[in-house]
C-alpha positions as CSV (number, residue, x, y, z in Angstrom):
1,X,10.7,34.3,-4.0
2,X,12.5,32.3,-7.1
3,X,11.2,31.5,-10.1
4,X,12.1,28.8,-12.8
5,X,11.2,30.3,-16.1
6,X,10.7,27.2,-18.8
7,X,11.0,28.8,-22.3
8,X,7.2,30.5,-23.3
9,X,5.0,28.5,-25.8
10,X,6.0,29.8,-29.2
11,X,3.0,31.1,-31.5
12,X,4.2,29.1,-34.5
13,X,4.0,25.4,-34.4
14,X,7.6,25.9,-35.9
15,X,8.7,27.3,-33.5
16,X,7.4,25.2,-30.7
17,X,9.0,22.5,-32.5
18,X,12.5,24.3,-32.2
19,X,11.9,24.5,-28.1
20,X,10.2,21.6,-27.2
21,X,12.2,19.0,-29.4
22,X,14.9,17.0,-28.2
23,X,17.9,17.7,-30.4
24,X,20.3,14.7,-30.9
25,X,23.0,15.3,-28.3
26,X,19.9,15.7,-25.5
27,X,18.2,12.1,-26.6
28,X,21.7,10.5,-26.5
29,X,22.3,12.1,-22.9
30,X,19.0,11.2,-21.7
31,X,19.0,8.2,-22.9
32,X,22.4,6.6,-22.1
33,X,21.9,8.4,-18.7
34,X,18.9,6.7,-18.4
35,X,20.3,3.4,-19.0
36,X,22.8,3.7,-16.8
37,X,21.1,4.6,-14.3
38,X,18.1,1.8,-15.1
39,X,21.1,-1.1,-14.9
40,X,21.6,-0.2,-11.8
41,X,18.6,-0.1,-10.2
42,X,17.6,-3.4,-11.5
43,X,20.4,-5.0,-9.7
44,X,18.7,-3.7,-6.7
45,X,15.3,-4.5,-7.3
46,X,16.0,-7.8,-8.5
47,X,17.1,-8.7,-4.8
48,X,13.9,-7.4,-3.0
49,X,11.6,-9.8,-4.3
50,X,13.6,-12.9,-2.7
51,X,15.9,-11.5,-0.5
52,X,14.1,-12.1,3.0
53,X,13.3,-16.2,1.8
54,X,16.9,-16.3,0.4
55,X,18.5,-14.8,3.5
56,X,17.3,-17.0,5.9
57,X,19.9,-19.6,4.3
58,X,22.9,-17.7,5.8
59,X,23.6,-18.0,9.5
60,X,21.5,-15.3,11.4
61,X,19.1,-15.3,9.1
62,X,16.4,-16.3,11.3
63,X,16.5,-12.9,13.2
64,X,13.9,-11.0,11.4
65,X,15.3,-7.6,12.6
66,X,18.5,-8.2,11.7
67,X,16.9,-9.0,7.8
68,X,15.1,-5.8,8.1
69,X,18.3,-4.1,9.2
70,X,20.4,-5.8,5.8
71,X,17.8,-4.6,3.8
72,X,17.1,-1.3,4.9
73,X,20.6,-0.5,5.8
74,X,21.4,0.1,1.9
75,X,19.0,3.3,2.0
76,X,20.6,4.7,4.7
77,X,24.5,4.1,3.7
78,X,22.8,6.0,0.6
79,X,21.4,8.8,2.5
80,X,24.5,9.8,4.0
81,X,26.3,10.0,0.9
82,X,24.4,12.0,-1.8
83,X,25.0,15.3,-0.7
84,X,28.6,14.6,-0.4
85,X,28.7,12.9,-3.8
86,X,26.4,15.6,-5.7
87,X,28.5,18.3,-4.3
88,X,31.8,16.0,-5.2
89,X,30.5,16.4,-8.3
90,X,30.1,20.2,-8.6
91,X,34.1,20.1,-7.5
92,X,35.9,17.4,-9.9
93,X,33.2,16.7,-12.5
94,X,30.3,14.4,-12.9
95,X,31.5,11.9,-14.4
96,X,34.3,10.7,-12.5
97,X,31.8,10.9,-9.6
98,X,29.4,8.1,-11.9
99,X,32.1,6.1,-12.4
100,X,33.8,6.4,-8.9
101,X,30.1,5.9,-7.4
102,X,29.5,2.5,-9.7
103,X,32.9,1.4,-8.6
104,X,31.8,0.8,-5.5
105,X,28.1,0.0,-6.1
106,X,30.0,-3.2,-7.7
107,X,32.8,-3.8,-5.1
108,X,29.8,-4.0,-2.3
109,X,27.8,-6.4,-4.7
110,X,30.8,-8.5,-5.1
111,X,31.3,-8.7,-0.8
112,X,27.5,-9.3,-0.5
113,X,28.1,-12.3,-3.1
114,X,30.6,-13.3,-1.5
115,X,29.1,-13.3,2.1
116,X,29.4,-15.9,4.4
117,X,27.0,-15.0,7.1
118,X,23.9,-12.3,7.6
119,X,26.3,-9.4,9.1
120,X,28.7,-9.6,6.0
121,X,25.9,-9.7,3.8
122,X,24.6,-6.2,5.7
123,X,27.8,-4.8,5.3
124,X,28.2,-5.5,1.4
125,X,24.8,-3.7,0.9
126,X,25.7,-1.3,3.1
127,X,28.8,-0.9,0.6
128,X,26.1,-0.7,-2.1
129,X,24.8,2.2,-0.7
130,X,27.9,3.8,-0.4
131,X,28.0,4.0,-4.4
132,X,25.0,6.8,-4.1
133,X,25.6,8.3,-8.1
134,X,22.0,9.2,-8.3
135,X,22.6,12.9,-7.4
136,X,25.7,13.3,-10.0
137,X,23.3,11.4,-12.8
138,X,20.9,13.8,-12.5
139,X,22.8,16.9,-12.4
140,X,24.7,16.0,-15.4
141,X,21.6,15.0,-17.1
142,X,20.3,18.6,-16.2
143,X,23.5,19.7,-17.8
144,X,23.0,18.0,-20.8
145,X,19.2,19.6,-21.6
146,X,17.5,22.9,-21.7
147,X,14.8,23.9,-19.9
148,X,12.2,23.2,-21.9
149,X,12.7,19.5,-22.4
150,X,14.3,18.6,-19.0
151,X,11.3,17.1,-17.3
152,X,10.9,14.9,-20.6
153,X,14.6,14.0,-19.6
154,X,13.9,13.0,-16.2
155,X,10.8,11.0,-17.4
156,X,13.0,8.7,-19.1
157,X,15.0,8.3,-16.2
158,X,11.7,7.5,-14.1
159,X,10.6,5.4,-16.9
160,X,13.4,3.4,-16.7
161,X,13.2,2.7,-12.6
162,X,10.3,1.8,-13.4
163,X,10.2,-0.5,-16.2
164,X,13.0,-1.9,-14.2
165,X,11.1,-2.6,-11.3
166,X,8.2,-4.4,-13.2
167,X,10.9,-6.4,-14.9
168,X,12.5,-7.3,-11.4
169,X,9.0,-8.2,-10.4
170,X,8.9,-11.0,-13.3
171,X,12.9,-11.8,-13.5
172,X,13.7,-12.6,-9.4
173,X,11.5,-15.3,-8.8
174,X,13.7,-16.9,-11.9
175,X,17.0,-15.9,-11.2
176,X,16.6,-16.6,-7.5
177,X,15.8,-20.3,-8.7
178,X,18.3,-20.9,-11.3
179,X,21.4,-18.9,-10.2
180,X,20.5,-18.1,-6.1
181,X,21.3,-15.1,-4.4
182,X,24.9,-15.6,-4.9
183,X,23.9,-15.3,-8.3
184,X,21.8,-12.1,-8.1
185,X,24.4,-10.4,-6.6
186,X,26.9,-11.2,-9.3
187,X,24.7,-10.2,-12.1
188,X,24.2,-7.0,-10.4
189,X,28.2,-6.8,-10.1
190,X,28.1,-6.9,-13.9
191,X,25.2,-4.4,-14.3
192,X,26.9,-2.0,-12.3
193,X,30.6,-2.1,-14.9
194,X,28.4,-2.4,-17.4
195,X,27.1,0.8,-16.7
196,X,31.0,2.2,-15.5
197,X,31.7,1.3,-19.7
198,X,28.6,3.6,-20.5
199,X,29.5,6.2,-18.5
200,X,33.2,6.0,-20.5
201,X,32.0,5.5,-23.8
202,X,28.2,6.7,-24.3
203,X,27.4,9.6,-22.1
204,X,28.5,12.6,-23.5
205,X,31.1,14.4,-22.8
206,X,30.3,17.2,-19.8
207,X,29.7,20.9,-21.2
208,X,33.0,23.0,-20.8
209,X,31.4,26.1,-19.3
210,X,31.0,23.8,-16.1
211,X,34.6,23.0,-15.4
212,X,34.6,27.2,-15.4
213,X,31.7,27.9,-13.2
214,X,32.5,29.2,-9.9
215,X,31.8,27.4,-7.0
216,X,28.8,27.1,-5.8
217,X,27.7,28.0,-2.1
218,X,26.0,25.1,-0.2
219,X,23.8,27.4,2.1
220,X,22.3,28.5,-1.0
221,X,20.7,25.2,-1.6
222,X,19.5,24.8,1.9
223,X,18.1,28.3,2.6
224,X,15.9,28.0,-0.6
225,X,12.1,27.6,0.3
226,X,11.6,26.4,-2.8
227,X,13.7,23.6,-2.7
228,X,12.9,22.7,1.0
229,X,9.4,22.0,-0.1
230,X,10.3,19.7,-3.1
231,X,12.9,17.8,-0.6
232,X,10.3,17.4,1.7
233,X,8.0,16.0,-1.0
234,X,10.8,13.2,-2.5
235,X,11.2,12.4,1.0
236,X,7.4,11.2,2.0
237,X,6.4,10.5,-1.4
238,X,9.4,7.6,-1.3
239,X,8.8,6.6,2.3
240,X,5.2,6.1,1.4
241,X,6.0,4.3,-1.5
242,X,8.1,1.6,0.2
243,X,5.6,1.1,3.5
244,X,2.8,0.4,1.3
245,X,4.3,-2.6,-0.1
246,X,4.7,-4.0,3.3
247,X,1.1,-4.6,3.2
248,X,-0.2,-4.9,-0.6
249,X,1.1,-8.1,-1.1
250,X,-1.1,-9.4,1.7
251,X,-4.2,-7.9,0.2
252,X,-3.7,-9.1,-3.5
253,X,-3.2,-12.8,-1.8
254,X,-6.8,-11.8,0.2
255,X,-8.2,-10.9,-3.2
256,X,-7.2,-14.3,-4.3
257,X,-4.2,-13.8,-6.3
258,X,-1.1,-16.2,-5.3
259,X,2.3,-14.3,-4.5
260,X,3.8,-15.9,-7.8
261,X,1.3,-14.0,-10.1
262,X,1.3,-10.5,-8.6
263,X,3.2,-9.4,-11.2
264,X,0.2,-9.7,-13.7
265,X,-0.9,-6.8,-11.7
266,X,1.8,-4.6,-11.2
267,X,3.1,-4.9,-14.4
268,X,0.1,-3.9,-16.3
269,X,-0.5,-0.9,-13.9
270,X,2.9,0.1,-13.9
271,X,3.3,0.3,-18.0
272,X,-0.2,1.5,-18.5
273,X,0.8,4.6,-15.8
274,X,3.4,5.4,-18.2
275,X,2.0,5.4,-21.6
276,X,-1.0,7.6,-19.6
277,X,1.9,10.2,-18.0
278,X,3.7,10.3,-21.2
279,X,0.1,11.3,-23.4
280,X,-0.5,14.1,-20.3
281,X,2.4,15.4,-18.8
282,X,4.3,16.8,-21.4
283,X,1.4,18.8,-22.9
284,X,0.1,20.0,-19.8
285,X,3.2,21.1,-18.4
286,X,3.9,23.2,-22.0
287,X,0.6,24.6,-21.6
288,X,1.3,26.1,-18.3
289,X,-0.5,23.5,-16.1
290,X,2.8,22.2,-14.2
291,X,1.5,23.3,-11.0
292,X,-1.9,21.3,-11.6
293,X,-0.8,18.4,-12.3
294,X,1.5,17.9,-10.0
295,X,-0.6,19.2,-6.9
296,X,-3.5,16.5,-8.9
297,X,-0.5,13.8,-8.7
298,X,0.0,14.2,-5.2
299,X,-3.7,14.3,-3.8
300,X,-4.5,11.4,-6.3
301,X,-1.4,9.4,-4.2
302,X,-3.7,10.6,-0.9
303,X,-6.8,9.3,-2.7
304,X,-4.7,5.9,-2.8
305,X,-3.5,5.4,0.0
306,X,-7.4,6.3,1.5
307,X,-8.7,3.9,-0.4
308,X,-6.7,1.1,0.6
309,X,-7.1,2.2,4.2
310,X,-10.7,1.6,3.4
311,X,-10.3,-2.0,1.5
312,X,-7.7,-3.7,4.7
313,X,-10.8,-5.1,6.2
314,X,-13.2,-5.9,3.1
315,X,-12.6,-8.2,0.4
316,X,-10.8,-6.4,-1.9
317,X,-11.1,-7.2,-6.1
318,X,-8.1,-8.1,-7.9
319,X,-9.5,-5.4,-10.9
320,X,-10.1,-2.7,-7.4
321,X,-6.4,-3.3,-6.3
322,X,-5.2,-3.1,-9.6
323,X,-6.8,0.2,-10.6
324,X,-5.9,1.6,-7.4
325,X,-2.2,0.3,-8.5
326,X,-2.3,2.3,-11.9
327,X,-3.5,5.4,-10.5
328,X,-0.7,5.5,-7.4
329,X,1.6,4.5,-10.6
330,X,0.2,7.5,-12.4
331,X,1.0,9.5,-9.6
332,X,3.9,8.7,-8.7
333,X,5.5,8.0,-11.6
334,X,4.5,12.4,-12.8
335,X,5.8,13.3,-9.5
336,X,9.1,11.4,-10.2
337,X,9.5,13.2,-13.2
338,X,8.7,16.7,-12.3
339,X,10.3,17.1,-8.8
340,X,14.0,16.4,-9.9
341,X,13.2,18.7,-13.4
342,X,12.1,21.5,-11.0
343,X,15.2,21.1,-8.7
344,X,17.4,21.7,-11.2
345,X,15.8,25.1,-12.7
346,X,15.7,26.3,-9.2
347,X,19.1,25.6,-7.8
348,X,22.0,28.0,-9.7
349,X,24.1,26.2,-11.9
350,X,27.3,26.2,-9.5
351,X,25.1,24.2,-6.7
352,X,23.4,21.9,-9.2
353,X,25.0,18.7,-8.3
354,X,24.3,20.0,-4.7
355,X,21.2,20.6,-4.9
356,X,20.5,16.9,-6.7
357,X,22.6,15.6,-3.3
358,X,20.6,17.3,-1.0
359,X,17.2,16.2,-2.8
360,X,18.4,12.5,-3.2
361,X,19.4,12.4,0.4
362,X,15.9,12.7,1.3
363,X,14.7,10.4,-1.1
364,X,16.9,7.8,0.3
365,X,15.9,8.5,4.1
366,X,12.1,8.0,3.0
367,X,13.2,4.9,1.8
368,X,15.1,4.0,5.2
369,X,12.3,5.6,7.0
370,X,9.4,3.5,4.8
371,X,10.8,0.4,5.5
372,X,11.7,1.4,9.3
373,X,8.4,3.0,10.4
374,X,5.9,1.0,7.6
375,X,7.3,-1.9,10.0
376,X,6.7,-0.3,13.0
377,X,3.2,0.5,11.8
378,X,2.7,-2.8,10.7
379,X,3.7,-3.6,13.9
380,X,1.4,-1.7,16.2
381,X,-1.4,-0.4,13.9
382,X,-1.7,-2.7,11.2
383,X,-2.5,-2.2,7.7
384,X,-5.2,0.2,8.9
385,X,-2.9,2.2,10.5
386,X,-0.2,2.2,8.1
387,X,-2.4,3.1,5.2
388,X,-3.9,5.8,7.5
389,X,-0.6,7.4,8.1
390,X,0.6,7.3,4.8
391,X,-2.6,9.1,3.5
392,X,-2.1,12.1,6.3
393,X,1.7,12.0,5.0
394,X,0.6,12.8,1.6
395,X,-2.1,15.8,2.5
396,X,0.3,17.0,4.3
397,X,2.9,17.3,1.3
398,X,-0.1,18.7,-0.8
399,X,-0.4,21.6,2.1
400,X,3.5,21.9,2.4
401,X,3.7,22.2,-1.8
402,X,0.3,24.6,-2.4
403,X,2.1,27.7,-2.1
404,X,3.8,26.9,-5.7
405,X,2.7,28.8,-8.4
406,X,2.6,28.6,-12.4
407,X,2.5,31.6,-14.8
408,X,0.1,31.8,-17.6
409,X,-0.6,29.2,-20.3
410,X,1.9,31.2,-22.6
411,X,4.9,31.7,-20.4
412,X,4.9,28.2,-18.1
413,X,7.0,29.1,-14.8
414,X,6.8,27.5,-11.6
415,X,7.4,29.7,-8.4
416,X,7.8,28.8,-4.8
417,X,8.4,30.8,-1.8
């Protein structure tokens, strides 16, 4: 069995200030991490909201399959590269990884601007992919923070993928009109050296004792129970996220809401989800309830999804879909905090980055897999039976991750095996 121990709840509030308090170096690494890695995800959510209207300007984009293919094909570049870069970055540092990985984010942004036809646009996303610098931003993020204020840490990083995606939401539908997807791609170009200059200048510098640290053993990070179960969980919890989109758009347009005003939906949901996870998480998980809340998170995602499942052939309310919105936000958004904080207490320092490869490789293959099989259910079953599967999906995590287990309220510690 492993444990990660998170420093005990002092007895004086002083003290609990001295543990649970970011000192300055850990809110300049989380936040410049953070914003790196927020710049770059809005370069790639700013493209989903137009891209399958704006493709079908290029030659071949009338073949639906092959625009499913150009967009999904991103994910999976993606997939096949964390591990490789997170374990890169155990080897020759994290931050020549970042900056290596951003390189090449903006090289495939500049080809996919720079496209002439459908198949050149697939390969400069699939270029894009190939910059996959989530693994070594979290690691060295993980580096950069104690224990006790790590999941804090990887809140702001989740806070910012978010916020970026409600921005995206507002931004595309703009951009797309005044600058085209030429355009978009571009600005994402610049996004990505902005962050390369942040990386240089802002991120602080790595901690010595890891250019020390002997290597690490990949087998330890794939014969760890414990971690199987939280790669497991990244992996449905993102493919769900990405098929349910396929159909919620439909559903807010049944409710009566036009395609150009979702965002007054999603963006209230998505902000109030965090100023709710940010006045929860963090005191329950110093109190020793880590384990409830997240097990809560992921059956409230189950609860969702069932309830949309129960909505595709009623006449949904615009207030129903968006409370159902905020509460999958809720979820999600505590469950994108926690997992990647728990990976990196569980996994031995010399495997970090590893570990952070491994994990994001099966975040990225839920999101190939979302968009691949949420089309296939689409397909065949319909929003009845996509929402269906993606409910089972998530009970399934919550059976997969039950076995984890958190220590009293005065020593918080979260065990699987």
């Amino acid at each position: 069995m492993s444990e990660v121990n998170v420093p005990p709840a002092a007895a004086s509030a002083k003290t609990q200030a001295v543990t649970t308090a970011m000192t300055a170096l850990e809110l300049r690494a989380s936040f410049s991490l953070a914003s790196i890695f927020g710049l770059r995800m809005l370069g790639l959510f700013l493209i989903l909201p137009v891209f399958a209207i704006e493709a079908t300007r290029y030659p071949g984009g009338n073949d639906a399959a092959m625009v499913g293919l150009t967009m999904g094909i991103y994910g999976l570049t993606q997939a096949m590269l964390q591990f490789l870069y997170g374990l890169a970055s155990d080897r020759v540092g994290r931050k020549r990884v970042i900056v290596f990985g951003l390189l090449v984010f903006a090289a495939g942004s500049l080809i996919a601007a720079l496209a002439p036809s459908l198949t050149w646009l697939a390969i400069g996303r699939a270029v894009q992919g190939a910059g996959a610098v989530s693994a070594a931003v979290t690691a060295l993020l993980a580096d950069l923070t104690r224990d006790a204020v790590r999941t804090k840490s990887m809140a702001l990083v989740g806070a910012s993928i978010g916020l970026m995606f409600a921005v995206s939401l507002v931004a595309a539908p703009v951009l797309a009109g005044w600058i085209g997807l030429v355009g978009i791609f571009v600005l994402t170009c610049v996004l990505a050296l902005l962050g390369v200059v942040g990386v240089i200048w802002w991120v602080p510098p790595e901690p010595l004792q890891h250019k020390d640290m002997p290597k690490g053993r990949v087998m330890d990070v794939l014969r760890s129970p414990a971690l199987l179960r939280l790669n497991f969980g990244v992996f449905v919890l993102h493919a769900v996220q990405l098929a349910m989109w396929l159909a919620l758009p439909a559903m807010l347009v049944q409710a009566g809401l036009s395609r150009d005003h979702h965002w007054q939906v999603y963006l209230p949901a998505v902000l109030g989800s965090f100023v709710v996870m940010g006045g929860s998480l963090f005191q329950l998980e110093k109190r020793g309830y880590l384990r409830a809340v997240f097990l809560t998170s992921i059956g409230l995602t189950a609860l969702v999804q069932a309830a949309l499942w129960s909505q595709v052939d009623a006449a949904p309310s615009i207030v129903f879909l968006g409370v159902l919105l905020f509460v999958f936000f809720y979820g999600f958004n505590v469950l994108e905090a926690s997992q990647p904080s728990i990976v990196s207490r569980l996994a031995p320092p010399q495997s970090r980055g590893a570990a952070m490869g491994v994990y994001n490789t099966l975040q990225s293959l839920g999101f190939f897999v979302g968009g691949m099989g949420g089309g296939w259910l689409m397909k065949h079953g319909g929003a009845r039976g996509l929402y269906a599967t993606c409910a089972i999906l998530m009970l399934l995590w919550l059976v997969v991750a039950w076995p984890m287990q958190a220590s009293s309220r005065q020593d918080v510690a979260v065990k699987a095996g």
